[in-house]
KOLMI-68500 format. One line per field, with one value per residue (C-alpha): chain; residue number from 1; x, y, z. Coordinates in Angstrom, 3 decimals. Example, Ala and Ser with C-alpha at 12.3 -4.5 7.8 and 13.67 -1.06 7.14 Angstrom:
BEGIN
pase: c(A/A) $
romar: c(1/2) $
px: c(12.300/13.670) $
py: c(-4.500/-1.060) $
pz: c(7.800/7.140) $
// end
This chain:
BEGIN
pase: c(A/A/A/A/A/A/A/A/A/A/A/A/A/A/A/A/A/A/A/A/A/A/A/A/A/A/A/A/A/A/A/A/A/A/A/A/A/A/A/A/A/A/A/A/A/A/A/A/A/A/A/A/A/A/A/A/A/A/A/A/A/A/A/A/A/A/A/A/A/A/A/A/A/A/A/A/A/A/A/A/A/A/A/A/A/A/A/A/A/A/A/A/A/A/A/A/A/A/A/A/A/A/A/A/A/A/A/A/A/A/A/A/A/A/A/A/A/A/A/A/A/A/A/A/A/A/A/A/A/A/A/A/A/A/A/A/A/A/A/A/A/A/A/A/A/A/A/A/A/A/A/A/A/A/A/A/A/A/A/A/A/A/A/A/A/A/A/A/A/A/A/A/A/A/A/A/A/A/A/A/A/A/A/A/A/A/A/A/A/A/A/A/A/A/A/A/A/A/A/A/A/A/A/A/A/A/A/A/A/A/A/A/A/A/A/A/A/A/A/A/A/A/A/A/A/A/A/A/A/A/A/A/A/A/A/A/A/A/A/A/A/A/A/A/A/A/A/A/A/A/A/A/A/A/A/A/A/A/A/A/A/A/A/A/A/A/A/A/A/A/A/A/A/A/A/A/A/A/A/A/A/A/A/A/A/A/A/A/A/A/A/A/A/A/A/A/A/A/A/A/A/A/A/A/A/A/A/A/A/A/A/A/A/A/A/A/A/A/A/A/A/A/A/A/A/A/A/A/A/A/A/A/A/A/A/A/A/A/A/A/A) $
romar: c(1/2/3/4/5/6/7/8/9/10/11/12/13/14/15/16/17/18/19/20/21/22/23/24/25/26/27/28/29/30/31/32/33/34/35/36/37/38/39/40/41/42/43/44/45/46/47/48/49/50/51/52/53/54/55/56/57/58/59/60/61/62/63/64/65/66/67/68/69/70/71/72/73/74/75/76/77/78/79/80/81/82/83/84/85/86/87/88/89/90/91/92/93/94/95/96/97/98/99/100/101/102/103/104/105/106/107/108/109/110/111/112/113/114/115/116/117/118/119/120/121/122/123/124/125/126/127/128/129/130/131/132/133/134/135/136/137/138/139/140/141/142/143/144/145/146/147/148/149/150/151/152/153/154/155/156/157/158/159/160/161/162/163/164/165/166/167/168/169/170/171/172/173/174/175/176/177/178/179/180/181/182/183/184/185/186/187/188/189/190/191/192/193/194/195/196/197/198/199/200/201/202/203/204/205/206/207/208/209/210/211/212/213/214/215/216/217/218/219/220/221/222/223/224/225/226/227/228/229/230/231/232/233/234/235/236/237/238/239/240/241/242/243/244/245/246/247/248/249/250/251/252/253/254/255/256/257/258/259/260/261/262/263/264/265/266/267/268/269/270/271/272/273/274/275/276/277/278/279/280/281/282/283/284/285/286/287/288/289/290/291/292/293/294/295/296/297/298/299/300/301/302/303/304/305/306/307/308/309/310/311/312/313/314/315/316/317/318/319/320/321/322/323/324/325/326/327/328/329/330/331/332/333/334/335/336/337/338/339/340/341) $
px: c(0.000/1.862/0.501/2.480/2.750/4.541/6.103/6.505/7.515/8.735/11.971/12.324/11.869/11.447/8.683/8.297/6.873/5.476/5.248/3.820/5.282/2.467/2.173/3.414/5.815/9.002/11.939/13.510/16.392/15.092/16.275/14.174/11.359/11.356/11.869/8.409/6.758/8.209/8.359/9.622/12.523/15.691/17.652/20.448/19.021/17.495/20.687/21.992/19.503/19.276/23.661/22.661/20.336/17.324/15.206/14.608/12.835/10.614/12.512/15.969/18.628/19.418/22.099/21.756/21.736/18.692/16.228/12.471/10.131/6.764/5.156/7.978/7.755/9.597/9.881/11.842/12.724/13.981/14.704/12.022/13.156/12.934/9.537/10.935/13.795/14.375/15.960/17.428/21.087/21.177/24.528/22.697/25.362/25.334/26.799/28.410/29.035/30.773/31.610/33.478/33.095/29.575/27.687/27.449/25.684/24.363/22.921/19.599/18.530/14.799/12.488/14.274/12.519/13.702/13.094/10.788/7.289/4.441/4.615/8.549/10.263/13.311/15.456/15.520/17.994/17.824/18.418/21.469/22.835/22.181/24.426/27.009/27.243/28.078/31.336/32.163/33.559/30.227/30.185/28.493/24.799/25.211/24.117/25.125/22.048/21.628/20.396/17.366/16.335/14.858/14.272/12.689/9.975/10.804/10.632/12.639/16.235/18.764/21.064/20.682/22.240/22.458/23.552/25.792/26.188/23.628/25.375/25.015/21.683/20.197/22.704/21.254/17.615/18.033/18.934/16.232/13.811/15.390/15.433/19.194/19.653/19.574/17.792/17.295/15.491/15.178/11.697/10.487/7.104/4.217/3.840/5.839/5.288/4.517/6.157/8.951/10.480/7.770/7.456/4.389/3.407/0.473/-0.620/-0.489/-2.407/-3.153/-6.354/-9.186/-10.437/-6.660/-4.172/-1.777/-1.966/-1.362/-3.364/-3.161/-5.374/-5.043/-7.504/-5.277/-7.765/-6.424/-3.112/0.431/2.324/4.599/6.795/8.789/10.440/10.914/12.636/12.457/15.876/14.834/11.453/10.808/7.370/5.237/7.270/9.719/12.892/12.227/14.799/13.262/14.573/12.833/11.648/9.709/9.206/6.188/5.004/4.974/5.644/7.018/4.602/1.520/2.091/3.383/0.142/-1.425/-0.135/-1.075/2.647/1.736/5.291/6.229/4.813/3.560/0.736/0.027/-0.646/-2.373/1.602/1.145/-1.532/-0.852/-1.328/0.315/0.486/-1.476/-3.199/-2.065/-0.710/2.786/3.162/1.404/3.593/6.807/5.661/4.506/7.642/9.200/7.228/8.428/12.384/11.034/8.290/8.100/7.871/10.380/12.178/15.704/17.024/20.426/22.155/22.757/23.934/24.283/26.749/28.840/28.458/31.909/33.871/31.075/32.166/29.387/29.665/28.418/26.964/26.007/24.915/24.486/21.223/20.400/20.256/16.442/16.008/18.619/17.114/14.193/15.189/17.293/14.505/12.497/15.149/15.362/11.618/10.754/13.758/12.044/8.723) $
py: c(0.000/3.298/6.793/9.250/12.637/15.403/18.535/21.647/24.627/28.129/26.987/23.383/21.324/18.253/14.924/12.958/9.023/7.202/3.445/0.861/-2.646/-5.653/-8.120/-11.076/-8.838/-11.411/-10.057/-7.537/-5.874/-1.606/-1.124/-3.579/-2.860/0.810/0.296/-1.473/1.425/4.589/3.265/6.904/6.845/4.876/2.430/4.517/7.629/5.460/3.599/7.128/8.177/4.878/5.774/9.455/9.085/9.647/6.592/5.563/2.089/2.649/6.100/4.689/5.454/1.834/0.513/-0.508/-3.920/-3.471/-6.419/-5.156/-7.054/-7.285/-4.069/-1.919/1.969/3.436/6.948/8.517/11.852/12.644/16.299/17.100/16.218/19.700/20.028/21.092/19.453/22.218/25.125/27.200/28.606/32.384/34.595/36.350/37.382/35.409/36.981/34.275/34.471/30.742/27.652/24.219/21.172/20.450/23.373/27.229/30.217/33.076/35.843/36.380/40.025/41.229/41.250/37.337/34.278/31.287/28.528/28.958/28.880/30.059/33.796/33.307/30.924/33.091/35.758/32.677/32.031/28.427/29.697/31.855/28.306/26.838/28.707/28.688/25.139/24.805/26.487/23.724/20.209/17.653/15.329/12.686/13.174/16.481/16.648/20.272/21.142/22.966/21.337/23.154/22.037/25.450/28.895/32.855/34.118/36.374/40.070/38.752/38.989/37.416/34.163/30.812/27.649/25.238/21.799/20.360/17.075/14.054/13.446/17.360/17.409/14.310/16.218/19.454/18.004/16.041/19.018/20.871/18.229/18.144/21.669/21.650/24.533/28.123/30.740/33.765/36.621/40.517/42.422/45.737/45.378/47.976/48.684/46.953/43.496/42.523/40.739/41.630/38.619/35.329/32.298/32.207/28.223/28.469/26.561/28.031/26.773/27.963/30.637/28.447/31.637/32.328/29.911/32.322/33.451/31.419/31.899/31.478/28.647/29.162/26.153/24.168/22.381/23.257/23.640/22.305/22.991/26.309/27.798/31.225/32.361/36.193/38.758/42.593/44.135/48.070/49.675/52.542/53.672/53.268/50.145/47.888/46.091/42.055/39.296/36.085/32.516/29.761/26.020/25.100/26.951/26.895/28.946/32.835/31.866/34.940/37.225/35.232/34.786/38.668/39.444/37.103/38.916/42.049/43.184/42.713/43.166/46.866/47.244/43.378/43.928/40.342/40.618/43.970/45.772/48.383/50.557/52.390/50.613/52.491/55.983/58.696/59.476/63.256/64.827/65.208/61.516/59.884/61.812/60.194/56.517/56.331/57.896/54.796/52.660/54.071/53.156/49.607/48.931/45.064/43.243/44.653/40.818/39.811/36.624/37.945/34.301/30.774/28.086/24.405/21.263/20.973/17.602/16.891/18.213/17.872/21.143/23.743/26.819/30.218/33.216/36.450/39.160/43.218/45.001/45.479/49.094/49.546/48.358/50.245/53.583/53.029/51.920/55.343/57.463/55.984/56.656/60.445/60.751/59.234/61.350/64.611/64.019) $
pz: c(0.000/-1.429/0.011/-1.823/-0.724/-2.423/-1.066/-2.676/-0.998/-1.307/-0.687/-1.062/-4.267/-3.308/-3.391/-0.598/-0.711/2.114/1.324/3.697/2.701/2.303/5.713/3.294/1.359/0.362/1.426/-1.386/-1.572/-1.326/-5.042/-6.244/-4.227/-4.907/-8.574/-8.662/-6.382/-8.344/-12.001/-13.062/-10.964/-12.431/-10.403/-10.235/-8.607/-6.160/-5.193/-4.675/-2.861/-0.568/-0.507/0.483/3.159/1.463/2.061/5.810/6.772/9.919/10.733/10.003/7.240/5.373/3.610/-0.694/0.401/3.442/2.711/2.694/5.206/5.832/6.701/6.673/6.671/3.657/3.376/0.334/-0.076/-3.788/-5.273/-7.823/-11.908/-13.742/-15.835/-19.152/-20.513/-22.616/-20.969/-23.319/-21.712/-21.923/-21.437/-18.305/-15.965/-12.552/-9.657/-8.480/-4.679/-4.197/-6.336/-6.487/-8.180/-6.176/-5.258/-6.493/-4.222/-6.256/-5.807/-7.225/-8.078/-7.651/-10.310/-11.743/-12.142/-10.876/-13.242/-16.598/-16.316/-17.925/-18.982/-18.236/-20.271/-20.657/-18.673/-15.636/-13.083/-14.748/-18.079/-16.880/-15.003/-18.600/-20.128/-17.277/-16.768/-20.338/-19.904/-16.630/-17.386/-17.522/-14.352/-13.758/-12.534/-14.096/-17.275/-17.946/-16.143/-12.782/-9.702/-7.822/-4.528/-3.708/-4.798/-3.670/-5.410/-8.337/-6.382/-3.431/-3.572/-2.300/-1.811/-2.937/-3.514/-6.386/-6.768/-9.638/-8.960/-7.904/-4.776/-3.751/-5.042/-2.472/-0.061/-0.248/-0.200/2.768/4.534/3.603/4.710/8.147/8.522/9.568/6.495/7.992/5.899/7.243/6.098/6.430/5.861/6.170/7.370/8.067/12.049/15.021/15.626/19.306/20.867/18.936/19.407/18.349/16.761/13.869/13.685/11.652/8.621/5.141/2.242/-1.081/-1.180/-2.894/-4.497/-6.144/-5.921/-6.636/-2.971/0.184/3.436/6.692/8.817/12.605/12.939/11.062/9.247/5.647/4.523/5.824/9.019/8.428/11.505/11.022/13.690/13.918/15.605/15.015/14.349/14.556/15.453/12.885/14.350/11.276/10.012/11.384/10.124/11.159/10.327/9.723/9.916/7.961/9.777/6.800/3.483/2.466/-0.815/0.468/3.672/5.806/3.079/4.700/8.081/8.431/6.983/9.162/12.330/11.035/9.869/5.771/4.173/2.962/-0.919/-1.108/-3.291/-2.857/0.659/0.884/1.948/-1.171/1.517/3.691/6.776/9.447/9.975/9.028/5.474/5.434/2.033/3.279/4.706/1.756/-0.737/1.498/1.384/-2.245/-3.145/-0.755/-3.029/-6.444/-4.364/-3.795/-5.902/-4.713/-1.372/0.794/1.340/0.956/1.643/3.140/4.561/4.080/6.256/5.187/5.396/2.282/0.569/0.155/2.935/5.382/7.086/7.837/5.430/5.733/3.293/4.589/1.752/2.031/1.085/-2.020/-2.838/-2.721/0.376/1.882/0.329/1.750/5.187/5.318/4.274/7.105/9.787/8.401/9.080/12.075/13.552/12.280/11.897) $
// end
């Protein structure tokens, strides 16, 4: 009995099986018995995803040659296969923060797309990797292709990191799906959170009136499990400057649950942050924050660092990136008016 489950998030691409082995199920090595289950999978990704900790029997890692046995709990974890086999490589430049023979960390400007989709099958991330991976010697599991095991939405900026081999790939998404991956997060978000200090765990699951917007369910009775935890760097009176860190990453995950406390993200028209929410609606101060919104005219969100195990060395690496220049603008023209105004 097979009851597969997928997860995809925000910022982790990734399908998850749960497979409950028959009571008279022969004993099978996991290859095999896998191979039957996920027909679209080939042996070989499997055996390196049983190598790379990716399938567990009954909450335990196994070895390629682990026997299956009669109602045996098999959970496999496997990054997602890229949708269109055609990505056409672009020469977009890639600022390029880190890169060895495994793994690259880039910086993604605002206003990108991650990977092609419809309305944006060029001018990607993806298509930029294309193109850059070309130029690298091929390696096995590689395929000259770049591998995503998450991503930021396209007006969020920031770091992320890519995998360019199999091994780094299972690597990387094993992290991710233990949470063991720090991501944190700055926002600039309309009024002052309190406490200033929390923890948001409330489900999020896409709006049935527009999928294209995730809500939040304090009852919990639709959607997935999704835990930010915040803390609010500098109170600015009318908005605040909140850095968040990531447990799960659910699709618009800090945009939703900010709005869901009340703290919508500055200029998320999404989320309702493109109002003004805070403050109030005189001439002089609703010249100053549309002009802030002409600065930054996108969700005030940068994904500013990083923190992972590297698949190779196994030691724990760090990224830490500056502002982007909107942001910063914006943050100083609030500091100049709460301090004379």
């Amino acid at each position: 009995m097979e009851e597969p489950k997928e997860e995809r998030m925000e910022d982790e691409w990734f399908e998850r099986h749960r497979i409950v082995a028959d009571p008279k199920q022969q004993l099978l090595r996991i290859d095999k018995f896998l191979m039957d289950r996920l027909p679209n999978v080939t042996r070989n990704k499997l055996q390196g995803a049983i190598k790379d900790g990716l399938v567990q029997v009954n909450k335990n890692t196994v070895k390629p040659n682990y026997k299956v046995r009669p109602e045996d709990i098999i959970t496999v974890v496997l990054p997602e296969p890229p949708r269109d086999t055609d990505v056409v490589p672009e020469n977009i430049p890639l600022n390029i923060i880190y890169e060895d023979d495994s793994i690259l960390v880039v910086y993604k400007p605002a206003g990108m797309v991650v990977h092609p989709a419809y309305n944006n099958w060029t001018g990607t991330l993806v298509n930029a990797l294309a193109f850059h991976f070309q130029n690298l010697p091929e390696m096995a599991g590689n395929e000259g292709r770049p591998g995503l095991v998450h991503r930021i939405d396209k007006d969020t900026s920031g770091l992320l990191v890519i995998a360019k081999t199999e091994h780094a790939i299972n690597h990387l998404a094993r992290q991710f799906y233990e949470h063991s991956i720090e991501r944190t997060y700055w926002a600039l978000v309309w009024g002052e959170p309190s406490p200033e200090t929390g923890t948001i765990d409330v489900n999020l699951g896409r709006s049935p009136k527009d999928r294209r917007i995730t809500i939040a369910s304090p009852e919990g009775d639709i959607g997935k499990k999704a835990i930010t935890h915040y803390k609010t760097l500098e109170n600015l009176r009318y908005v605040s400057l909140v850095q968040c860190n990531l447990e799960t990453g659910r699709t618009h995950q800090i945009r939703a649950h900010m709005k869901h406390l009340g703290h919508p993200l500055f200029n998320d028209a999404t989320y309702g942050g493109d109002k003004i929410i805070k403050g109030t609606k005189f001439s002089k101060y609703k010249s100053f924050v549309e002009n802030c919104f002409k600065i930054i005219p996108r969700q005030a969100l940068h994904a500013k660092s990083l923190g992972f195990v590297h698949p190779d060395s196994q030691k724990w690496m760090q990224f830490d990136s500056g502002l982007p220049d909107d942001l910063s603008q914006v943050l100083e023209k609030w500091r100049h008016y709460v301090q004379y105004h």
